[in-house]
C-alpha positions in Angstrom: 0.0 0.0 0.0 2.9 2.5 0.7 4.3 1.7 -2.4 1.1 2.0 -4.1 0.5 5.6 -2.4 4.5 6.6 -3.1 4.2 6.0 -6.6 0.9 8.0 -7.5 1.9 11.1 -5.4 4.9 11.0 -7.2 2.8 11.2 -10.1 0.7 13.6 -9.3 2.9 16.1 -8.8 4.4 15.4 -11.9 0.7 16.5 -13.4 -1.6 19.2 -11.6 -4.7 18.2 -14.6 -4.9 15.1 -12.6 -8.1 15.4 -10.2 -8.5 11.9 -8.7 -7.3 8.1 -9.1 -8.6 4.7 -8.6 -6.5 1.9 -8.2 -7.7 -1.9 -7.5 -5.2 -4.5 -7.0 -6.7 -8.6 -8.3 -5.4 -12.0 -8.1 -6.2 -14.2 -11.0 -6.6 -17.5 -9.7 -5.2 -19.3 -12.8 -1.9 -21.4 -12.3 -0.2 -18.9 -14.9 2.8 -17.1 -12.5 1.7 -13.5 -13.9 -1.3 -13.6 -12.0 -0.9 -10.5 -10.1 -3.0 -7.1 -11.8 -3.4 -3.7 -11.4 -5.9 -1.5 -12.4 -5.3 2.2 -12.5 -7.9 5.0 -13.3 -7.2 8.5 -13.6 -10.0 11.1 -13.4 -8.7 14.3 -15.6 -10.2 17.5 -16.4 -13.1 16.1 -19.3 -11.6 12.5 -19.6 -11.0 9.7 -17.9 -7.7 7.1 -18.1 -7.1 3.4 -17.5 -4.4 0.9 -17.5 -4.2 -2.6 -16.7 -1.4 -4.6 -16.4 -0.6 -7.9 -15.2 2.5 -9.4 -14.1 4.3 -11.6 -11.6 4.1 -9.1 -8.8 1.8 -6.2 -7.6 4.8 -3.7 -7.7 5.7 -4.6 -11.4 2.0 -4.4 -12.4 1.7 -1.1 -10.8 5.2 0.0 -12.0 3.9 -1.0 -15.9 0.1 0.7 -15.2 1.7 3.9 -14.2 4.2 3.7 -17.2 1.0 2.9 -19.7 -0.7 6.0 -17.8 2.1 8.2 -18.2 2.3 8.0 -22.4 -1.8 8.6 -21.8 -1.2 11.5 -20.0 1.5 13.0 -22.4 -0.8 12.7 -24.9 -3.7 14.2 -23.0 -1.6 17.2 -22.4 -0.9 17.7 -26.3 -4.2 17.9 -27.1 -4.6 20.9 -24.7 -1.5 22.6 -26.1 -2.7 23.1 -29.8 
């Protein structure tokens, strides 16, 4: 949960537009090894993101989500600048 919590406000102050996040943490109960997800939504100004990832741990799921959310929010922010 700390890490979970160190990560986003690390994010968020990398981007003010950001107004509110989401994240749930699953176990797929399948005997695959990357059975651990996370699910990460981001409430902007007019739009929402997501990302899902799942890997072999929670941290690397997160890790990958935020990643995923990142390129979202880049792109997000370019369609503000024009």
């Amino acid at each position: 949960e700390n890490f979970i919590e160190r990560k986003l406000q690390k994010f968020f102050g990398f981007h003010e537009q950001i107004l509110d996040s989401d994240v749930v943490l699953k176990l797929d109960n399948n005997e695959n090894r990357e059975n651990k997800i996370a699910e990460i939504r981001l409430l902007m100004k007019g739009e929402e993101l997501f990302a899902k990832k799942q890997t072999k741990t929670f941290e690397e799921s997160v890790d990958q989500a935020i990643d995923a959310l990142k390129k979202q929010v880049e792109k997000y922010k370019e369609r503000f600048k024009k």
